[in-house]
LOZA-491948 format. One line per 10 residues: for each residue x, y, z of C-alpha. Coordinates in Angstrom, 1 decimal, always signed. Layout:
<recs>
X:Y:Z  ...
</recs>
This chain:
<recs>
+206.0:+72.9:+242.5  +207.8:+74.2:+240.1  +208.9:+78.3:+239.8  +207.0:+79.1:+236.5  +204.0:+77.2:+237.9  +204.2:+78.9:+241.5  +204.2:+82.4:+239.8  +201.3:+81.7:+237.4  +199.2:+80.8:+240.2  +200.0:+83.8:+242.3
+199.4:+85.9:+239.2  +195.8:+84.9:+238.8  +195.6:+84.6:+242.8  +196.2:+88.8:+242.5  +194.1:+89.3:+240.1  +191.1:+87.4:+241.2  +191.4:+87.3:+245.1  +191.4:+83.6:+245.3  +193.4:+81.3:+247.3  +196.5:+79.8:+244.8
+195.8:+76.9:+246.0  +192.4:+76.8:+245.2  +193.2:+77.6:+241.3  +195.7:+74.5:+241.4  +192.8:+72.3:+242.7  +190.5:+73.8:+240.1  +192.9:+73.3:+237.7  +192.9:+70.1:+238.3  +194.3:+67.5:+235.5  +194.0:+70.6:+232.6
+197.8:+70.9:+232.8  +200.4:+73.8:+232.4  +198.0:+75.1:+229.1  +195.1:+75.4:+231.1  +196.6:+77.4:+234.0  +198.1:+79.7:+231.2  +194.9:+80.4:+230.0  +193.4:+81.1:+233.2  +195.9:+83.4:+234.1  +195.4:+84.7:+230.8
+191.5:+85.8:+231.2  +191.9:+86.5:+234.9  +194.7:+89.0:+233.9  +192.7:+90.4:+230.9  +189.3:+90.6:+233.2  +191.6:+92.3:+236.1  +192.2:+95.1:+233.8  +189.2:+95.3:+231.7  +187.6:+98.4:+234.4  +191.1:+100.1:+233.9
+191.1:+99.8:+229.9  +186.9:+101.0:+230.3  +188.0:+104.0:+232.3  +190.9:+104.9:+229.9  +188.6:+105.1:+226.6  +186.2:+107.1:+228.8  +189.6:+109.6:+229.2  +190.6:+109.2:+225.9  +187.1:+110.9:+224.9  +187.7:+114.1:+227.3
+189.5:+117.2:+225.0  +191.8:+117.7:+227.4  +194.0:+120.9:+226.7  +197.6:+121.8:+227.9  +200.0:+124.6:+226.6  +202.4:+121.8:+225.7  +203.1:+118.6:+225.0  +205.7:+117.8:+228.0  +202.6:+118.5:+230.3  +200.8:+115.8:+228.9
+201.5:+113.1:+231.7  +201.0:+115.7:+234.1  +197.3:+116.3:+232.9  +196.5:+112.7:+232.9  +198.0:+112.4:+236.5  +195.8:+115.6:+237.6  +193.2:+113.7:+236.4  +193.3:+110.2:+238.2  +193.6:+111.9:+241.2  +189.8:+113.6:+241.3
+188.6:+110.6:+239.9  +186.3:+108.9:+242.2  +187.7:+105.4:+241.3  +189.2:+102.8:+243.2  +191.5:+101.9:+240.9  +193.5:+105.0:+240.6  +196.8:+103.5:+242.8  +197.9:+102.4:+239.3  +198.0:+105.3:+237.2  +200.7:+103.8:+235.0
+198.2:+102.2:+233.3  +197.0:+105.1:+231.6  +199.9:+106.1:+230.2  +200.2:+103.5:+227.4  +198.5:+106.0:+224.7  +199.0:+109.5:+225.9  +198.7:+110.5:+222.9  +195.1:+109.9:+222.5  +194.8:+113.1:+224.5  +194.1:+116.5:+222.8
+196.7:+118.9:+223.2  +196.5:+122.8:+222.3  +199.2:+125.3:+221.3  +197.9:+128.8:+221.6  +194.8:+127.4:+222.8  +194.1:+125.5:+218.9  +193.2:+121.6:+219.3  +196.3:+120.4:+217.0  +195.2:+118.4:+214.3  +197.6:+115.6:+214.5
+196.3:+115.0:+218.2  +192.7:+114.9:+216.7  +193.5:+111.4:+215.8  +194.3:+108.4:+218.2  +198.0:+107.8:+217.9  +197.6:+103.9:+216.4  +194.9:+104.8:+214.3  +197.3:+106.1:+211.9  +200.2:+103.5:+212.0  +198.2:+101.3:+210.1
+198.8:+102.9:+207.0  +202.5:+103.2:+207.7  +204.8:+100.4:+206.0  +208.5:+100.4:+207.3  +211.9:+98.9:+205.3  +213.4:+97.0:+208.4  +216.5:+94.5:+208.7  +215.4:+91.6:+211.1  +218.4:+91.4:+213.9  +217.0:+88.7:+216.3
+213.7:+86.8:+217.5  +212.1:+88.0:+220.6  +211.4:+85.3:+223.4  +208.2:+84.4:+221.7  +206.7:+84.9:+217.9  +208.1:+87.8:+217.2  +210.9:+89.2:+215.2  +212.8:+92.2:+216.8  +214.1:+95.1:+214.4  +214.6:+98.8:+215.0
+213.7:+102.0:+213.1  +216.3:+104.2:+211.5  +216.2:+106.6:+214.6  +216.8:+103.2:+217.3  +212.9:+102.6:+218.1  +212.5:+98.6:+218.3  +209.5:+97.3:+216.1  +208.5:+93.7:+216.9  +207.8:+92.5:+213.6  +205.1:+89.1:+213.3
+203.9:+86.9:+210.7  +207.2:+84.7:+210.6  +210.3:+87.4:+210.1  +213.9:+85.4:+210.2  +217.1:+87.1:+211.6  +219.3:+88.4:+208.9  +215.5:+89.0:+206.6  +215.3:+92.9:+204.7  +211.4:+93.0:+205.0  +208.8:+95.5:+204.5
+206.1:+95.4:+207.7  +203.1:+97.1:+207.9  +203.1:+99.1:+211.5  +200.0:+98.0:+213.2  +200.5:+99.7:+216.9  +202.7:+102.8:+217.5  +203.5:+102.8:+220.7  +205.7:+105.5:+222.9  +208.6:+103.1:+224.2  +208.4:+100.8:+220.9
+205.6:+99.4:+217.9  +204.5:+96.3:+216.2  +204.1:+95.5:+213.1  +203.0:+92.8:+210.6  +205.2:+91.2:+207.8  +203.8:+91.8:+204.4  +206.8:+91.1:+202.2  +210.5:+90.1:+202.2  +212.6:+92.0:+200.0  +215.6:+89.7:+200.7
+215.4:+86.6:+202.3  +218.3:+85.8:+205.2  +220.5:+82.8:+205.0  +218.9:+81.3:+208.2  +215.6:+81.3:+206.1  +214.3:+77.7:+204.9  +213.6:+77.9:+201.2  +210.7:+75.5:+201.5  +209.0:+75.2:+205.7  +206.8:+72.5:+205.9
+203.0:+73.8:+205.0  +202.4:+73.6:+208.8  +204.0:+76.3:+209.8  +202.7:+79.2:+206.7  +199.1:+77.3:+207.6  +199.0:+77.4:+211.6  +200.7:+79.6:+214.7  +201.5:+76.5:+216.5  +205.2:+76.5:+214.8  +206.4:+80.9:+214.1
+209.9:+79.9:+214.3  +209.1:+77.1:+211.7  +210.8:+79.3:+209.0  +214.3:+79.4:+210.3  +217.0:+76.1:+210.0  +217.5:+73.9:+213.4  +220.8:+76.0:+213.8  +219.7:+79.2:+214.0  +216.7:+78.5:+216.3  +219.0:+77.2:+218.5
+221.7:+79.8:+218.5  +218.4:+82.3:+218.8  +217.2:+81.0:+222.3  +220.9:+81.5:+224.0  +220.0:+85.3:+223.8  +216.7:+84.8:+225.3  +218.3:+83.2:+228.1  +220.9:+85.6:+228.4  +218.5:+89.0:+228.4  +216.2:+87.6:+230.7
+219.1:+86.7:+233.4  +220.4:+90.2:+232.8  +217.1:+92.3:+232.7  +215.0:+90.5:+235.3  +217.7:+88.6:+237.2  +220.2:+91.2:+237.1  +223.1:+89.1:+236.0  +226.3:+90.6:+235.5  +227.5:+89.9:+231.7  +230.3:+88.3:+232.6
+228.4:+86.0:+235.2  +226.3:+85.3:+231.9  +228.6:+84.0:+230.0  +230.2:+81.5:+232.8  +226.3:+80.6:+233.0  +224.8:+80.2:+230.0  +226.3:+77.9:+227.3  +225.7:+77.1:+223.7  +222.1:+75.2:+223.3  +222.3:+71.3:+223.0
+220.2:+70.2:+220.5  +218.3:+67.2:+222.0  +217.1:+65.4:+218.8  +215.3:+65.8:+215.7  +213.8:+69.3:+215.4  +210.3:+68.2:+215.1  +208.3:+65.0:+216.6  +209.4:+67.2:+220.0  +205.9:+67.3:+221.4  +203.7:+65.2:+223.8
+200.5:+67.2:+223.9  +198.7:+69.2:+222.0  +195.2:+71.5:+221.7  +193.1:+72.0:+219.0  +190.3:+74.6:+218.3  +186.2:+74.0:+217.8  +183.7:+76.2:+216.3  +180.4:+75.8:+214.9  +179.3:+77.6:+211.7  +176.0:+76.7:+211.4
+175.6:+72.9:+210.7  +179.3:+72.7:+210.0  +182.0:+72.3:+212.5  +186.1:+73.1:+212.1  +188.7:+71.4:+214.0  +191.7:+72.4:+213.8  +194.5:+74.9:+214.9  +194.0:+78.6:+214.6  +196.3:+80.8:+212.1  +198.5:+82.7:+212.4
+196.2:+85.6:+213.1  +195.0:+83.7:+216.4  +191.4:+84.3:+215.0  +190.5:+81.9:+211.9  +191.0:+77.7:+212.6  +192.4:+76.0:+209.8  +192.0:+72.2:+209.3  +194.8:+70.0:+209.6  +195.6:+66.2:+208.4  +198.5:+65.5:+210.8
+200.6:+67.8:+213.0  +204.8:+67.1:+212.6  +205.2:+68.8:+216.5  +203.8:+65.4:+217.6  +206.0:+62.1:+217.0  +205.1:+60.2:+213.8  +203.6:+57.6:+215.9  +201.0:+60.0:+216.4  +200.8:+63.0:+213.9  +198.1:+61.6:+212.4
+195.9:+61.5:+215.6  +195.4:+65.2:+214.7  +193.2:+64.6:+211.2  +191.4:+61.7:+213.2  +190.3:+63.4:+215.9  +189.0:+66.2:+213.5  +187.1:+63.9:+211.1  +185.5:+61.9:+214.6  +184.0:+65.3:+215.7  +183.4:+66.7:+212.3
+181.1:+63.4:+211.5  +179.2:+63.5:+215.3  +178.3:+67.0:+214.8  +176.4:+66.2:+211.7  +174.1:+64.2:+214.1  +174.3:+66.2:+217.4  +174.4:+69.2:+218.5  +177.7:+69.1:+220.0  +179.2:+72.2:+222.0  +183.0:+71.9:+222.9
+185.3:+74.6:+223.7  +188.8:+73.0:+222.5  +190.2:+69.7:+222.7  +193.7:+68.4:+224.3  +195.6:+65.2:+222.6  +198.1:+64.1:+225.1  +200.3:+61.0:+223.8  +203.0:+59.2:+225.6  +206.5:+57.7:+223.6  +207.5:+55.1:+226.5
+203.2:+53.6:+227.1  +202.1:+54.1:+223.7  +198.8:+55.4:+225.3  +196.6:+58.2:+224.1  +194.4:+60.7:+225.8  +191.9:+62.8:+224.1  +190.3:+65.5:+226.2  +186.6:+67.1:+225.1  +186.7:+70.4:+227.5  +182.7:+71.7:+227.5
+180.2:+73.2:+229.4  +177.8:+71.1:+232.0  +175.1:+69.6:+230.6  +173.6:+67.2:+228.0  +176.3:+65.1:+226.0  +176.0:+62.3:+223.6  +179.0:+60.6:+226.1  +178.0:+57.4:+224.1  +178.6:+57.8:+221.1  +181.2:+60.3:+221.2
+183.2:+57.8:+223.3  +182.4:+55.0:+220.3  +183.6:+57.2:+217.9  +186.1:+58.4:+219.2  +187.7:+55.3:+220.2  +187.3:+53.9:+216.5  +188.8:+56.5:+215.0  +192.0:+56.9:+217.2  +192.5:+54.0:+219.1  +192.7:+56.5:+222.0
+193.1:+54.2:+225.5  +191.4:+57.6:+227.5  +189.0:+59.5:+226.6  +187.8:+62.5:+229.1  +185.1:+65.5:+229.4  +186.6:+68.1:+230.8  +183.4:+70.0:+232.3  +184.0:+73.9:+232.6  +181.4:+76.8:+234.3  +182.1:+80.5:+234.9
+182.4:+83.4:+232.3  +184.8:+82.9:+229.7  +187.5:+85.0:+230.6  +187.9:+82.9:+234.6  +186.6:+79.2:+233.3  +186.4:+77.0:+236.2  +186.9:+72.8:+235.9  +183.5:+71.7:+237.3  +184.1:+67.7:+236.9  +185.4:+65.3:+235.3
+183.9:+62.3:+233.5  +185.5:+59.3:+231.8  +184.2:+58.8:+228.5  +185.8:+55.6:+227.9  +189.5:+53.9:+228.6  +191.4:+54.3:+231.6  +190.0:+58.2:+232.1  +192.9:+60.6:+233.0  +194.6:+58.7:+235.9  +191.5:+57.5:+237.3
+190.7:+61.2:+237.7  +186.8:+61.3:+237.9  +185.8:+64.4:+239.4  +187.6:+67.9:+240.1  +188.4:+66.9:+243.8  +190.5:+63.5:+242.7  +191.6:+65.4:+239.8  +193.8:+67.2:+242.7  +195.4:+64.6:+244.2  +197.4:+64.4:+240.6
+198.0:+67.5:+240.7  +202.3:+67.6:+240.3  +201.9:+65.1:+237.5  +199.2:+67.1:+235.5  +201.9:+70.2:+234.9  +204.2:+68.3:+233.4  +206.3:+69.3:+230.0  +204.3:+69.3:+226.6  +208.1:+68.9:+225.5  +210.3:+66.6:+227.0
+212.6:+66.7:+224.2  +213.5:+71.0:+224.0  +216.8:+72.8:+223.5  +218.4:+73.5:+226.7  +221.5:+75.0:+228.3  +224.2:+72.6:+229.2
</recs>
């Protein structure tokens, strides 16, 4: 099993008090997105008493002569609380400043308000210096305080970003207009990637994404692995591009939701909330982009007849078989398996098409079967228990064709 995979599983093992191995049978054939998303939830549930307990805090005028003594007041107060959580008082201190403090015994006025309540109406001037390993652009204040900067920020960009979390060690904010655009911006990104999240580097030329990862590599061997720089630099080369820079992708998910009699398909913005509808998506080859707008106008055109109820849906397509999987992840229960397998199959030309059945609350889904709708089903995976057995195969790479360190 691979390192990434091992640790994901004895992340959500922590923070759920199950068995590793159990989550990897569970898992079953949802692949490497699936377990991220269940470590996801399990993480978020994990700490959901902690973030309870910290508003509950945050409500308590607590005084203190000054504001150095804030920590210690918050400390004081873990310890007499009768709460078993309280061997992680780090927690709390995320937004310390949510805490009233007094000077001469007066409530101060700027600690009246929470501390990110008022960065919202805060806009900085920032220069873009690199991408962080993810979405976000990394820039620093005039006084050295790093802002990660979303909503598609290139290196080399002057922007002006709204500041949407003030944080003590650093803050976030939101891009709301470039004042002068970098050389490493493209002039004219493909609609994709201003439409959808699924591409936030989708702004910056081939080049530059590529000489952006090297750093990635390079902090995270240094920060976490404690690399020497100069063992860095024997280590880590320039990236090798491995192809074209789009077409890279072998699997895919897309979003459901009802509104009323209408359903959307597609791939949620950039604000991770809304779903926008797409026609074809360039991450998967052009054998296959199109899938994408098939798959949505299939479900689209069932729903108008039945009541359907899906969570998401995975497209998995293979280069070297030609096949196609389409996954339909629900709850138990009534489905038109049918007809959404007749469909389906007519609109795609899919060779497997799966229901993915799920139970549990939404933050710690569990796979509670499997059922082949029609085709091959997903390696002759019927059920969660034989679902197991394929375990090594079903975490395989979404993208067998990335940028990588020679």
């Amino acid at each position: 099993m691979r390192p990434g995979v091992s640790a994901l599983l004895t992340t959500a093992a922590i923070c759920t008090g199950r068995d590793p191995k159990e989550i990897a049978d569970e898992i079953g054939m949802g692949g490497g997105g699936a377990l991220k998303a269940y470590v996801t939830e399990a993480v978020i549930s994990y700490f959901a008493p902690i973030r309870e307990k910290r508003s509950e805090i945050a409500d308590i005028p607590t005084m203190c002569v000054k504001c150095s003594m804030r920590a210690i007041v918050v400390q004081m107060k873990l310890q007499t609380l009768p709460w078993t959580r309280c061997e992680a008082p780090w927690v709390w201190f995320t937004s310390v400043d949510t805490f009233a403090h007094s000077r001469n015994g007066a409530v101060s006025d700027a600690s009246a308000l929470p501390h990110n309540d008022a960065a919202h109406a805060v806009e900085l001037e920032l220069t873009i210096e690199r991408m962080s390993y993810g979405a976000d652009a990394i820039a620093h204040t005039a006084d050295g305080k790093t802002v990660f900067v979303s909503g598609g920020a290139v290196p080399g960009d002057a922007v002006r970003a709204r500041l949407t979390d003030d944080g003590e060690r650093f803050s976030r904010a939101t891009l709301t207009e470039v004042l002068e655009p970098s050389p490493e911006r493209i002039t004219s990104p493909l609609p994709f990637v201003a439409l959808t999240g699924a591409a936030p580097w989708g702004n910056m030329t081939y080049e530059s994404q590529l000489r952006e990862k090297k750093p990635g590599v390079v902090s995270a061997l240094e920060r976490i692995g404690h690399f020497s720089p100069k063992e860095t630099s024997d280590l880590v080369r320039d990236i090798v591009a491995p192809g074209e820079p789009w077409g890279y992708r072998n699997k895919i998910e897309l979003a459901f939701k009802r509104v009323g009699r209408k359903t959307l398909v597609g791939m949620y913005a950039p604000n991770g909330q809304d779903i926008v509808r797409i026609k074809d998506c360039p991450l998967l080859d052009k054998a296959h982009e199109k899938i994408v707008g098939a798959v949505s106008g299939a479900l689209s055109y069932l729903s108008g007849s039945h009541e359907l109820d899906i969570e998401r849906i995975g497209i998995r397509t293979s280069r070297r078989t030609k096949d196609v999987e389409v996954a339909l992840w629900t709850a138990p229960g009534g489905f038109p398996r049918a007809q959404v397998a007749r469909v389906l199959e007519d609109a795609t030309g899919a060779t497997s098409i799966v229901r993915v059945m799920t139970k549990g609350p939404s933050k710690a889904r569990r796979i509670a079967g499997v059922e082949r709708l029609s085709g091959a089903g997903s390696g002759q995976s019927l059920s969660a228990t034989s679902a197991c057995a394929s375990l090594p195969r079903r975490f395989f790479k979404s993208t067998p064709k990335v940028p990588r360190s020679s």
